[in-house]
DORO-981462 format. One record per residue: y, x, z of N, C-alpha, C in turn. Coordinates in steps of 0.05 Angstrom, whole numbers, padded with zeros to 5 digits, always signed. Last residue first. Layout:
YXZYXZYXZ
...
END
This chain:
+00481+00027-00200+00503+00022-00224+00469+00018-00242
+00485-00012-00129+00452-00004-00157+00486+00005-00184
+00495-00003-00064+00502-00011-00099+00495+00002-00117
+00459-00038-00011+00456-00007-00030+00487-00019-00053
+00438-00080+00008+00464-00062+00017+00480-00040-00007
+00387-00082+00010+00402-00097+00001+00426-00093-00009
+00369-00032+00038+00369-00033+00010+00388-00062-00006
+00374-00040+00087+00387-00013+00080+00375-00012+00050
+00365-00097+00096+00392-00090+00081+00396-00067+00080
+00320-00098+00118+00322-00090+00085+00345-00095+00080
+00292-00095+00163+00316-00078+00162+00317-00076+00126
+00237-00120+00168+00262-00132+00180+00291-00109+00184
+00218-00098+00127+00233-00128+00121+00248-00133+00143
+00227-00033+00124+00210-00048+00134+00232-00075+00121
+00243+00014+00069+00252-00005+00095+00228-00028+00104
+00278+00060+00027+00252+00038+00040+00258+00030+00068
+00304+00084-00032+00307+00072+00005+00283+00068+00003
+00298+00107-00076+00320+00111-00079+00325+00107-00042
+00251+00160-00106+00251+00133-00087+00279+00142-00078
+00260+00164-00188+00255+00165-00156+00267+00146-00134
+00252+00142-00237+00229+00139-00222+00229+00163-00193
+00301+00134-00252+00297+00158-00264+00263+00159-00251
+00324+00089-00231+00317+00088-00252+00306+00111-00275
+00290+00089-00171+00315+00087-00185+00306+00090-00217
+00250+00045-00119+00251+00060-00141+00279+00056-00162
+00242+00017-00064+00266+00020-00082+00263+00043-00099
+00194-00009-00030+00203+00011-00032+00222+00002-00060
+00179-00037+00041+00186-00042+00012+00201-00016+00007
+00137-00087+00072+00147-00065+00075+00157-00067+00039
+00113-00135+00118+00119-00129+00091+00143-00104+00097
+00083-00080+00140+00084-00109+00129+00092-00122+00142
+00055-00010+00158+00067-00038+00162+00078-00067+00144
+00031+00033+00130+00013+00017+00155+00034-00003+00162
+00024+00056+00071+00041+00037+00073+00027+00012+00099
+00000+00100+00035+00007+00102+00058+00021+00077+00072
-00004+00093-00027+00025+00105-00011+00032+00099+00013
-00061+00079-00028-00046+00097-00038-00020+00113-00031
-00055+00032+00011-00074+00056+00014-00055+00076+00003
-00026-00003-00018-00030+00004+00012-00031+00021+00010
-00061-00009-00065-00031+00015-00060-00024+00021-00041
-00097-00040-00046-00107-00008-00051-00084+00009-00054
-00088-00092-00053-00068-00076-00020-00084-00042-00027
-00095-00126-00100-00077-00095-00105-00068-00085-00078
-00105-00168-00121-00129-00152-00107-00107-00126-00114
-00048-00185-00156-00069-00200-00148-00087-00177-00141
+00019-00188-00148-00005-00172-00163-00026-00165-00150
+00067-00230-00158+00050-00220-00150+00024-00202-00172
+00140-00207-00177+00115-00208-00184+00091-00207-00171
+00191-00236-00120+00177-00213-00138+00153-00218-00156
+00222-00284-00117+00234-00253-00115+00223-00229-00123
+00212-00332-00112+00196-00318-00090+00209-00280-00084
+00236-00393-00134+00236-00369-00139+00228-00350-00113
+00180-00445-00119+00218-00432-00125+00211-00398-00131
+00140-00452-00131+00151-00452-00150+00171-00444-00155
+00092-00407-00089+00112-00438-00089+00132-00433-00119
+00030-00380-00084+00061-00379-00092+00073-00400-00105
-00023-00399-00068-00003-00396-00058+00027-00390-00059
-00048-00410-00119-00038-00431-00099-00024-00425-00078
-00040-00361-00140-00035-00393-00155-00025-00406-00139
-00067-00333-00110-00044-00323-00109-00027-00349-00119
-00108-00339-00102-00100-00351-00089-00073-00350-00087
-00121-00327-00166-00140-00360-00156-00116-00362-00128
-00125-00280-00155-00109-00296-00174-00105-00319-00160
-00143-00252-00087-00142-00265-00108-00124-00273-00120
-00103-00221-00033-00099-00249-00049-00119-00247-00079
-00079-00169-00017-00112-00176-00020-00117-00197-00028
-00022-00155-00053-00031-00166-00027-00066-00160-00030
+00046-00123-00071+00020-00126-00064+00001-00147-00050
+00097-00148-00115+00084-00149-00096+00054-00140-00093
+00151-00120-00154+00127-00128-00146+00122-00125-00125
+00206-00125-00199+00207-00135-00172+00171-00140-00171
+00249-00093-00237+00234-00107-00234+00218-00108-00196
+00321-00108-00240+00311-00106-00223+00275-00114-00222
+00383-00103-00280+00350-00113-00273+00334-00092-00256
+00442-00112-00279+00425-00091-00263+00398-00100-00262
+00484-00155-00294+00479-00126-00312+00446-00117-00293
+00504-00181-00244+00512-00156-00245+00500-00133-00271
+00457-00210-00235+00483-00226-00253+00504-00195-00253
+00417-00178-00217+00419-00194-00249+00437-00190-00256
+00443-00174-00171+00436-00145-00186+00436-00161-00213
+00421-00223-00152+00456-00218-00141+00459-00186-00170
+00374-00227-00161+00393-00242-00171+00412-00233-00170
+00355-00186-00115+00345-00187-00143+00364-00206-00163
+00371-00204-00073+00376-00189-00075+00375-00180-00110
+00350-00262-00061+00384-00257-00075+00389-00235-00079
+00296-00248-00071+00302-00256-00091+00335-00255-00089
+00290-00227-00017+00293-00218-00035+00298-00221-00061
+00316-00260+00024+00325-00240+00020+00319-00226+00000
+00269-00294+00015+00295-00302+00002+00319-00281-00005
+00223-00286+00035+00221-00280+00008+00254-00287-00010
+00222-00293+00086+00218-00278+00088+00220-00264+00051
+00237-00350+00092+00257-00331+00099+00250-00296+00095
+00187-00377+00072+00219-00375+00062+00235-00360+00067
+00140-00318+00084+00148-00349+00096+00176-00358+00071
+00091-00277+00105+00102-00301+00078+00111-00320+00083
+00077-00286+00161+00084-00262+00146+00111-00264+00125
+00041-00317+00182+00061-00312+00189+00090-00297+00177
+00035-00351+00120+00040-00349+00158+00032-00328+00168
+00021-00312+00057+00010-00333+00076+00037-00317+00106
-00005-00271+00029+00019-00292+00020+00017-00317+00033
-00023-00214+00060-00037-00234+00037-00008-00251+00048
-00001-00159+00065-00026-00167+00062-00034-00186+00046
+00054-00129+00015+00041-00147+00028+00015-00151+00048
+00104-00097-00002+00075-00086+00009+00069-00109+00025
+00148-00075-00064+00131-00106-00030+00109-00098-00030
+00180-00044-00098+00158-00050-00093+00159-00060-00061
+00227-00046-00149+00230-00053-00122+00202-00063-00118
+00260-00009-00192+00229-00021-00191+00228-00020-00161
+00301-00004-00247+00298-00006-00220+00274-00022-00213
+00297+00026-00308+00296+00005-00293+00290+00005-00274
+00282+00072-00337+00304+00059-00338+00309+00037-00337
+00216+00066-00336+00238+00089-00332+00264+00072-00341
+00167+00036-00345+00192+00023-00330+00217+00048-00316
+00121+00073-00362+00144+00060-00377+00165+00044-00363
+00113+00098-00314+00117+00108-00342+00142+00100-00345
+00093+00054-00276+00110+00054-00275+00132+00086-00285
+00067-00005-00316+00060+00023-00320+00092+00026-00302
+00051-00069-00312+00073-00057-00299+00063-00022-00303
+00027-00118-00354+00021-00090-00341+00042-00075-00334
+00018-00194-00352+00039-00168-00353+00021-00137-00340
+00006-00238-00330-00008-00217-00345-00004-00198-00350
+00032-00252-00283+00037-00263-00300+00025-00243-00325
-00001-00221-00237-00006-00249-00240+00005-00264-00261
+00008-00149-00258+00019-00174-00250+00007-00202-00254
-00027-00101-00254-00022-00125-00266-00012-00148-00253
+00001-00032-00245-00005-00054-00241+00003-00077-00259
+00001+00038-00235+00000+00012-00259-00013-00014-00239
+00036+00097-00220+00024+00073-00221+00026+00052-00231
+00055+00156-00194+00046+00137-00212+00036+00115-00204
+00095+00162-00137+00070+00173-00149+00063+00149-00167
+00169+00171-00142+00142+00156-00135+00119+00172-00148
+00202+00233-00130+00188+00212-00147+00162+00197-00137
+00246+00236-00067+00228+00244-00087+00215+00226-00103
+00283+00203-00048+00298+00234-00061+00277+00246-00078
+00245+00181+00015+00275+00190-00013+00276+00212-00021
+00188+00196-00004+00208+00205+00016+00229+00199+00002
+00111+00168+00019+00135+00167+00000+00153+00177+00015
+00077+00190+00069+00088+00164+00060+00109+00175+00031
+00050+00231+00106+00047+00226+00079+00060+00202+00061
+00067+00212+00153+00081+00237+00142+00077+00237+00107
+00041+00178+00177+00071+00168+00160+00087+00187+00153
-00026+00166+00158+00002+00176+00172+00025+00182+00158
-00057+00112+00177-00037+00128+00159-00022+00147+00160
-00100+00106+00231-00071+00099+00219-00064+00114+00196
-00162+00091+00266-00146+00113+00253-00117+00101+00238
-00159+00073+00337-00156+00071+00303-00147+00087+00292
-00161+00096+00391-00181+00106+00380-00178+00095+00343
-00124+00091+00424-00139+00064+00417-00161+00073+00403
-00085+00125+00409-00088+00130+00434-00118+00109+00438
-00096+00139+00329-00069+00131+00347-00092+00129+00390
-00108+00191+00294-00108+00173+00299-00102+00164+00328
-00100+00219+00229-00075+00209+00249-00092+00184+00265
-00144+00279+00225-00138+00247+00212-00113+00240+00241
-00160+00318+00233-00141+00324+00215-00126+00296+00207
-00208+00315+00261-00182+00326+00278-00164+00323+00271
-00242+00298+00233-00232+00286+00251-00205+00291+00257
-00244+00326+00160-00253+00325+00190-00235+00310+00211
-00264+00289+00105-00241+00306+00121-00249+00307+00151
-00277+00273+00042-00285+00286+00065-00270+00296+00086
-00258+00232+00006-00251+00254+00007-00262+00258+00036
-00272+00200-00065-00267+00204-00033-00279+00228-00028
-00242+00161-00119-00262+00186-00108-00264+00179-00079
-00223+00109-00129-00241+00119-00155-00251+00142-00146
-00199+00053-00113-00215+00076-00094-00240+00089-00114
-00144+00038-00143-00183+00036-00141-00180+00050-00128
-00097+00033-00159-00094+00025-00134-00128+00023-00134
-00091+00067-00209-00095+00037-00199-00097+00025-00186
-00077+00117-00196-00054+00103-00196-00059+00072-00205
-00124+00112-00139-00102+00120-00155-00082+00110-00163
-00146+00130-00074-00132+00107-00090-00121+00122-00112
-00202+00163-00037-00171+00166-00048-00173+00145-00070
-00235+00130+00025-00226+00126-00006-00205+00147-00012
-00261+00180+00067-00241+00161+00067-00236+00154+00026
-00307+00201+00117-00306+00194+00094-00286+00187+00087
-00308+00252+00169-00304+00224+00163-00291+00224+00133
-00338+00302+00211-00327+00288+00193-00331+00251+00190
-00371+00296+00258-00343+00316+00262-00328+00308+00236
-00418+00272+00262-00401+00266+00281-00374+00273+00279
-00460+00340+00251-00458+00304+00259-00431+00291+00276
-00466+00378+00214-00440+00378+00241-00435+00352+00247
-00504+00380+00190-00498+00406+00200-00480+00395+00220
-00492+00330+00157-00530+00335+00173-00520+00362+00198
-00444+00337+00132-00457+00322+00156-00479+00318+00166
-00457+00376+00093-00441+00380+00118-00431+00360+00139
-00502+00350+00057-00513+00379+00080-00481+00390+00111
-00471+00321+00036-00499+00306+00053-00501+00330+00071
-00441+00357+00013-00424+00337+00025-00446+00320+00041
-00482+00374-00030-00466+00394+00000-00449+00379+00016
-00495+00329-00045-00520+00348-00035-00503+00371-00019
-00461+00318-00086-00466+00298-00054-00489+00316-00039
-00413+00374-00089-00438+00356-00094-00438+00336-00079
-00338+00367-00092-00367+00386-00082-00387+00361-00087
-00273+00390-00115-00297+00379-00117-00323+00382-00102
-00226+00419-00074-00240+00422-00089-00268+00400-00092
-00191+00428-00018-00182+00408-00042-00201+00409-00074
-00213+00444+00027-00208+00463-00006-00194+00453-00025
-00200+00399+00055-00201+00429+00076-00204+00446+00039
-00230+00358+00036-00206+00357+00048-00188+00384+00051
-00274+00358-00017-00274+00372+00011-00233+00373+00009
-00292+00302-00055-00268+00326-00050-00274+00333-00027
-00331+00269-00099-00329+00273-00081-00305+00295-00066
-00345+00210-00138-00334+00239-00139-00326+00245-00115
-00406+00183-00145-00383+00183-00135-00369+00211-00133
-00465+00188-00149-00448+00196-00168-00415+00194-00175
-00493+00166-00108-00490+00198-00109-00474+00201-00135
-00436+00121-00070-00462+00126-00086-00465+00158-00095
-00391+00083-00041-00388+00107-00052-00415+00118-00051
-00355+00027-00037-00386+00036-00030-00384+00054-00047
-00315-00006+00020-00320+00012-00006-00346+00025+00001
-00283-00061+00042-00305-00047+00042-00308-00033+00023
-00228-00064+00091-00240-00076+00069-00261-00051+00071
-00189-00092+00145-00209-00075+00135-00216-00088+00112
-00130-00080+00174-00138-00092+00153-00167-00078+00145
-00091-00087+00235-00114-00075+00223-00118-00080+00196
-00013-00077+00241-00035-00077+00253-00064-00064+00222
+00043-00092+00237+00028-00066+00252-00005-00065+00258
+00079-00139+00222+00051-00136+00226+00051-00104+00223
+00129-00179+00230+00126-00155+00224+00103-00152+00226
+00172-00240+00214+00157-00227+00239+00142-00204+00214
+00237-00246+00209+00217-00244+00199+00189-00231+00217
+00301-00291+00211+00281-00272+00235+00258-00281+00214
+00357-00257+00163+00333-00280+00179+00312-00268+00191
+00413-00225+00192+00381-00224+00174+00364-00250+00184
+00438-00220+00228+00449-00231+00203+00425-00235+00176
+00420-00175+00256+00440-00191+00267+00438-00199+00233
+00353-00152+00252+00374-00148+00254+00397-00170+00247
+00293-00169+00279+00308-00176+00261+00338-00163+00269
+00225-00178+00310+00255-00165+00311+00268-00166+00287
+00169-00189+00332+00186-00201+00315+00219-00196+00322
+00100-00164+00324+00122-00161+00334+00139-00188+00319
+00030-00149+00327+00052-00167+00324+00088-00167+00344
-00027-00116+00324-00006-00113+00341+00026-00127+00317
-00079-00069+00322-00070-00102+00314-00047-00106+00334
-00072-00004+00292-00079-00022+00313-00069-00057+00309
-00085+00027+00229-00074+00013+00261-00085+00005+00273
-00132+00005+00188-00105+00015+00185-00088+00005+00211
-00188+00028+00156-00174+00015+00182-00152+00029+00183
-00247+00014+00111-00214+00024+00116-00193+00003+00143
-00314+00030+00116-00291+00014+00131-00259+00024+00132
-00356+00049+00072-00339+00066+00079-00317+00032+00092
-00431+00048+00059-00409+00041+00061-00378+00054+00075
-00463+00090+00018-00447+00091+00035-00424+00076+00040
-00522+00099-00011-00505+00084-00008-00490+00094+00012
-00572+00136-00014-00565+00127-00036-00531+00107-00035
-00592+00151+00048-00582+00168+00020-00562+00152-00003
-00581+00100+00081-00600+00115+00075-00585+00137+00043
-00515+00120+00111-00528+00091+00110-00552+00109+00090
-00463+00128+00158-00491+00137+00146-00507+00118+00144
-00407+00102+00161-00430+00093+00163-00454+00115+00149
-00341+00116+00179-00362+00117+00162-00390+00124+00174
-00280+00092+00188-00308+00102+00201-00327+00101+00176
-00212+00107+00189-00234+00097+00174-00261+00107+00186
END
């Protein structure tokens, strides 16, 4: 992420995730899905009344000492949103260069140490689903909660083959007793989400201006996906083009 000194009062903040870079590999029996590794920028504007964290204390600090430790060491830090469990960029956090993952190209990346881990509990979170619905994932304790990390619901990405696997996955669990709630991320508007999602069955809930989970749980490739158990821990994850190490699984 780069950040802009911009006159006192404003700071825009650029979220960059990777490098741009397209692949297409599939495992034997899987439909071929192409994969994205690459950039996505969006824009956050963090003001003097924005909450602010020193990286390095994990503690609150003014904008008047967070202004004073980049006047002192130009160049050596960098701004970055923290996401909650609404997927907002509700603080940010100061952190020095060195500490950030970034790749030979000079983008900064996620790092995929911080990602979600089997075996441990998701980090909260609420989302609204395109069908008005509020997904708390509280209250969805005794129910399996299969999260899609989208960009946007479109070519290359979003295709038939790329949303089929998951709906039989999700069906096949139905007819088995086993619900399965099922969301998606993207940067999509409502509005495009409408027109972009086809009538057949797609396999998950979209949930409209929500790649801030991106953010939140680290998530630098697409479509990507995580398997929450019914106790709210992560049960797999898998890129799409290896999601039969969740397809696979047997859910009781």
């Amino acid at each position: 992420m780069f950040v802009s000194r911009l006159p006192k009062f404003t700071i825009c903040l650029l979220a960059v995730i990777g490098s741009v870079r397209f692949s297409a590999f599939c495992q034997s029996g899987e439909p071929k899905v192409t994969r994205y590794n690459g950039k996505v920028s969006q824009q956050f504007v963090m003001n003097r009344d924005s909450p602010i964290v020193d990286h390095a204390t994990g503690k609150r600090i003014s904008y008047e000492t967070y202004d004073n430790m980049l006047r002192r060491s130009p160049g050596q830090y960098k701004t970055q949103p923290i996401f909650d469990k609404y997927g907002k960029a509700s603080s940010f956090e100061i952190i020095k260069k060195s500490q950030l993952y970034v790749q030979q190209d000079g983008s900064v990346m996620n790092n995929p140490d911080l990602m979600p881990e089997v075996g441990e509990p998701i980090a909260p979170f609420v989302m609204r689903g395109l069908d008005g619905r509020e997904y708390d994932s509280e209250k969805l304790r005794g129910k399996y909660i299969l999260l899609g990390f989208w960009v946007r619901y479109e070519k290359p990405l979003y295709t038939l083959a790329s949303t089929k696997v998951i709906s039989n996955f999700v069906d096949e669990n139905k007819r088995k007793g086993i619900e399965i709630v099922s969301l998606g991320t993207t940067l999509n508007t409502e509005e495009e989400c409408l027109e972009a999602i086809p009538k057949r069955n797609c396999g998950f809930i979209p949930v409209p201006e929500s790649y801030g989970f991106n953010h939140r749980y680290k998530i630098s490739e697409t479509p990507y996906f995580i398997l929450v158990d019914r106790k709210g821990i992560v049960r797999a994850m898998a890129p799409h083009t290896e999601f039969s190490k969740i397809s696979e699984l047997v859910l009781r």
